[in-house]
N, C-alpha and C positions, 0 to 999 in steps of 0.2 A: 202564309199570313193572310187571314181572310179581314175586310174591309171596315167590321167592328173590334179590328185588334189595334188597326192604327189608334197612334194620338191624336186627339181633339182638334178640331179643324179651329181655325182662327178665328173664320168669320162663317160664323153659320148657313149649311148648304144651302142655295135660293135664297139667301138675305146680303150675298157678298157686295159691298160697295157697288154702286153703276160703274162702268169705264169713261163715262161721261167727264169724273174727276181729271183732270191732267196729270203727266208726271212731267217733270222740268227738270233738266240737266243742266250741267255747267262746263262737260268735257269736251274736247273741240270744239270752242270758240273760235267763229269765223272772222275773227281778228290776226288768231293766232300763227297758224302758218304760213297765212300772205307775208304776212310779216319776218317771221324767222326764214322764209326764201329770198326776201326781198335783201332780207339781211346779211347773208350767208353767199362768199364765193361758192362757183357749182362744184368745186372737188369739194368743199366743205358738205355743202350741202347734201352732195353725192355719198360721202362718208359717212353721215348720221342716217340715213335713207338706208344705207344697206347693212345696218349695224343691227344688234339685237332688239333694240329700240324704234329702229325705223318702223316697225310693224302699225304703228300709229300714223305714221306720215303716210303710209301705204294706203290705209284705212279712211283717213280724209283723202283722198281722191279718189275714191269710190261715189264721194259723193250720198254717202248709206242713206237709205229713209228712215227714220226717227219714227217707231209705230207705237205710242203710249195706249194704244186699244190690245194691243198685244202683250204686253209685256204687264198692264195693269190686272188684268183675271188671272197671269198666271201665278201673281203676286196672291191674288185674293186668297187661289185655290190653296196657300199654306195650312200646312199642317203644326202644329206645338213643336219644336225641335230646341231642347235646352242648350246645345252647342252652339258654343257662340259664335264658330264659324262653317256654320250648314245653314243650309235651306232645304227645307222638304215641300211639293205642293200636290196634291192630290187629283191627279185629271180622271174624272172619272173614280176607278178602283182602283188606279194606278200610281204609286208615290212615283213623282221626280227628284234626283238629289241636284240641288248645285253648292257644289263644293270645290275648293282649291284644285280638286284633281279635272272637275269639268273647265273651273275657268283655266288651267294652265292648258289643254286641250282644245280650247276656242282659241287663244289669245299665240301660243306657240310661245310666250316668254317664261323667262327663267323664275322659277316659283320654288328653287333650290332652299333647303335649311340654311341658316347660319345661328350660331351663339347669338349674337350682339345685332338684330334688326332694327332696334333701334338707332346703334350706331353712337350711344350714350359717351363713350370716349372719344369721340371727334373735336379735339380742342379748337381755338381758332386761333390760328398764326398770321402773322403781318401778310401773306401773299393773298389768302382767303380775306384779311380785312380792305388788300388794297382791290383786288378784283368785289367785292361788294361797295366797294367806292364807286368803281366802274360803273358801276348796276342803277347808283343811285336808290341802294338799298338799305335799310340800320340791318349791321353789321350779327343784332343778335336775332335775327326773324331772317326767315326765306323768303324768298321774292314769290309775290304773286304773279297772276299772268298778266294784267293790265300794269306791273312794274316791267315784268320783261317786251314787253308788247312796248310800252315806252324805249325802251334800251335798244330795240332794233334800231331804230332812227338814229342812233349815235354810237355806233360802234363801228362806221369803216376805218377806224385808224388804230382797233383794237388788233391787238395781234391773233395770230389764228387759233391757236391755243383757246384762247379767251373769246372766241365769236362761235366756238364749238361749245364751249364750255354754255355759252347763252344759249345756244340751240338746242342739246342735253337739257338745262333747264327748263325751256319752255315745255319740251316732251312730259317732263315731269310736274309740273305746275298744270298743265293744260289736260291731259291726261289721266296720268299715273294718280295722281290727288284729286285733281279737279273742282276745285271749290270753287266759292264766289270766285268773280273774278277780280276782284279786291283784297282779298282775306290771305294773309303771308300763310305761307307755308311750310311745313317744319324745320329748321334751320340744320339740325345734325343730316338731314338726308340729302340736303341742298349742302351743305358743306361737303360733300364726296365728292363734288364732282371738280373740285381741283385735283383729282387725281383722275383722270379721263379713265384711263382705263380698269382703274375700279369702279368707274361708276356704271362704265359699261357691264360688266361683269354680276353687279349686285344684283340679286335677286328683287327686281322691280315688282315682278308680277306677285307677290307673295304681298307686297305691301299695296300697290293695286288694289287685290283680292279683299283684303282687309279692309281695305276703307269703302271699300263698293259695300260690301255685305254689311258691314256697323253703319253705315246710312240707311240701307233697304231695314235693317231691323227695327230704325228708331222713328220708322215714319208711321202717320196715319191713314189708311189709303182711303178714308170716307173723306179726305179733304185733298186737294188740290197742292201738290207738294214739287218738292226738287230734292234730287238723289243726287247725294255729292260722290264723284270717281266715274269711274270707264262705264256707265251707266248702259251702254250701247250693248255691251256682254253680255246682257240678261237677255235682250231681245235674238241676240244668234243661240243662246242658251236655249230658247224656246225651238229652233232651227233644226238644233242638234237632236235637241226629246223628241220631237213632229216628225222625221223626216217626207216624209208624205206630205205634210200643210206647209214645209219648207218650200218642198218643189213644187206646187202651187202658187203659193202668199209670198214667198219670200226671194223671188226673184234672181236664181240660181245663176252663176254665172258659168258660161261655159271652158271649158278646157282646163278648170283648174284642180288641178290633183297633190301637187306637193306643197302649196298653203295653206297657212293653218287656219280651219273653219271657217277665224274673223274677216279673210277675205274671197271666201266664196259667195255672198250674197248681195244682192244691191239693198236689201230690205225693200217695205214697201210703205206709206203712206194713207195715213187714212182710210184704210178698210173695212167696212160695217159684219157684224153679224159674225165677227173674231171667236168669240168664245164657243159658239154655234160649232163652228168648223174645227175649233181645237176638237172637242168632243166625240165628233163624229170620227176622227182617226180612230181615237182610244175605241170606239165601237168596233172599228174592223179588225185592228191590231193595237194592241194596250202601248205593246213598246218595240221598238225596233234600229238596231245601230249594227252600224259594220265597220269594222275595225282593220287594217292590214297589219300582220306586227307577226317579225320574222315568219316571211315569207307565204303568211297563211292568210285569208281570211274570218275572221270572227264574227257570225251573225247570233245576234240575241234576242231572241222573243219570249213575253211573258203569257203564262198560258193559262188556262183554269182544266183542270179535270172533271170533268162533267160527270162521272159516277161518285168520286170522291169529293167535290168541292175544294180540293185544293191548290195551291196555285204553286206552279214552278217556274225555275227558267229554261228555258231549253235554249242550250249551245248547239247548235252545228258550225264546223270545224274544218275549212276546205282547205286541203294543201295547192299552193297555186305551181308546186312546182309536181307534183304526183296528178294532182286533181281528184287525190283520194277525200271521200269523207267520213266523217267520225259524227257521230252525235252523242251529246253528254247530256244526265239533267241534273238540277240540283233546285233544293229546296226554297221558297226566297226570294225576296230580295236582297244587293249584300245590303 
């Protein structure tokens, strides 16, 4: 695929918004987990910390940097993509995809199918109306985070069950949604988690995903805006496509191997001349990712043929238990 074949860029090349504009988030509120620790015995605490969900509590003690110079050009650089749940951006010659498969890949949560996502048959029964009592919540709306942020302060005489079940929520209200910090939250999804361990189990990251990308789609980047959801995923997204301007810009942390992406970086902070520096990767290498997966190593670079003008991918394929290699190519991007 050569560079006039992609779809129509969004914002026209050298006219794309300045990064000047801000983006504004609403996920991890520095309210929030002071609070849901302060509120939480430590086996409780300890319980939600190391569960499929914990990966968020993980993530706010990193302390990450918030880089909106970063994360706003890579926005810019979109391409037209009618599927309502992709992202394509253009660095250079080079498309980036972010999709369900990259965020499940950053985030390490469960991004599993099911039927019923929305969860449309979750009735409410007296236990779910008496615990929203608790909450200090109307019984047919989800608690926001500045409701649950209220409820820490008054739940030590909640039973445990029920001060998990608060902690679960905030994850999800602060997080997994992350809207104003005012604005109730879907009620059928917040209604699971009377069942602790289906709530544990549901495919968060799929719902996650969804509402980060129908935010990023519905904004204007020429104005000064807020992305509602895990907003923080697009800027490791950028980590992931770079890896080169990662381990530079993005403040690699050391010794970490079997966690997922979202907690390998400190991020970074206010750094000028971001777009500059994306670019200059894509000059020396357009794209490059390694992968381990049974047993092998998977390196992916996209290439140009200089007699033919066409572009490939070239797989090289190391066995780490042989140390034999293979090279494959194929046409493409997929």
């Amino acid at each position: 695929m050569v560079a006039s074949e992609f779809p129509r860029r969004i914002y026209t090349k050298g006219f794309e918004p300045a990064p000047d504009k801000s983006i504004g988030y609403y996920a991890d509120d520095y309210r929030l987990v002071p609070a849901l620790k302060s509120a939480l015995q430590e086996d409780e605490w300890e319980e939600i910390y190391e569960s499929p969900l914990g990966v968020f509590l993980k993530f706010h003690d990193l302390d990450f940097g918030w880089a909106s110079r970063l994360v706003h050009p890579m926005l810019t650089f979109q391409i037209v993509c009618k599927q309502r749940y992709k992202i394509w951006s253009l660095i250079g010659t080079t498309p980036v995809r972010f999709s369900l498969h990259e965020f499940e890949e950053i985030t390490g949560l469960n991004c599993g199918y099911v039927d019923d996502l929305a969860l449309t048959d979750l009735a409410l029964v007296d236990d779910m109306r008496a615990f929203w009592e608790l909450m200090g919540v109307d019984a047919e709306s989800g608690p926001s985070t500045t409701e649950i942020i209220e409820a820490c302060s008054n739940c030590s005489s909640w039973s445990r069950d029920d001060r998990l079940r608060l902690g679960y929520l905030g994850i999800y209200a602060g997080f997994i949604v992350a809207t104003r910090p005012g604005s109730s939250t879907n009620v059928n999804h917040a209604r699971l988690v009377m069942d602790l361990e289906s709530f544990k189990e549901f495919p968060w990251g799929r719902i996650a995903f969804q509402h980060l990308i129908k935010s990023v789609k519905e904004k204007d980047l020429s104005k000064n805006i807020h992305i509602e959801g895990f907003v923080q995923a697009l800027q490791v997204w950028v980590y992931y496509a770079l890896p080169d301007f990662a381990a530079e810009f993005g403040e690699p942390l050391p010794n970490v191997t079997e966690e997922p992406l979202l907690l390998a970086y400190k991020g970074s902070r206010g750094r000028k001349n971001v777009k500059t520096n994306m670019l200059k990767q894509f000059c020396k290498i357009s794209l490059s990712m390694r992968k381990r997966v049974y047993g092998k190593v998977y390196t992916e670079k996209v290439y140009t043929d200089s007699v033919h003008g066409k572009r490939f991918i070239k797989i090289r394929i190391v066995s780490l238990q042989t140390k034999s290699t293979n090279e494959v190519y194929k046409r493409s991007l997929p």
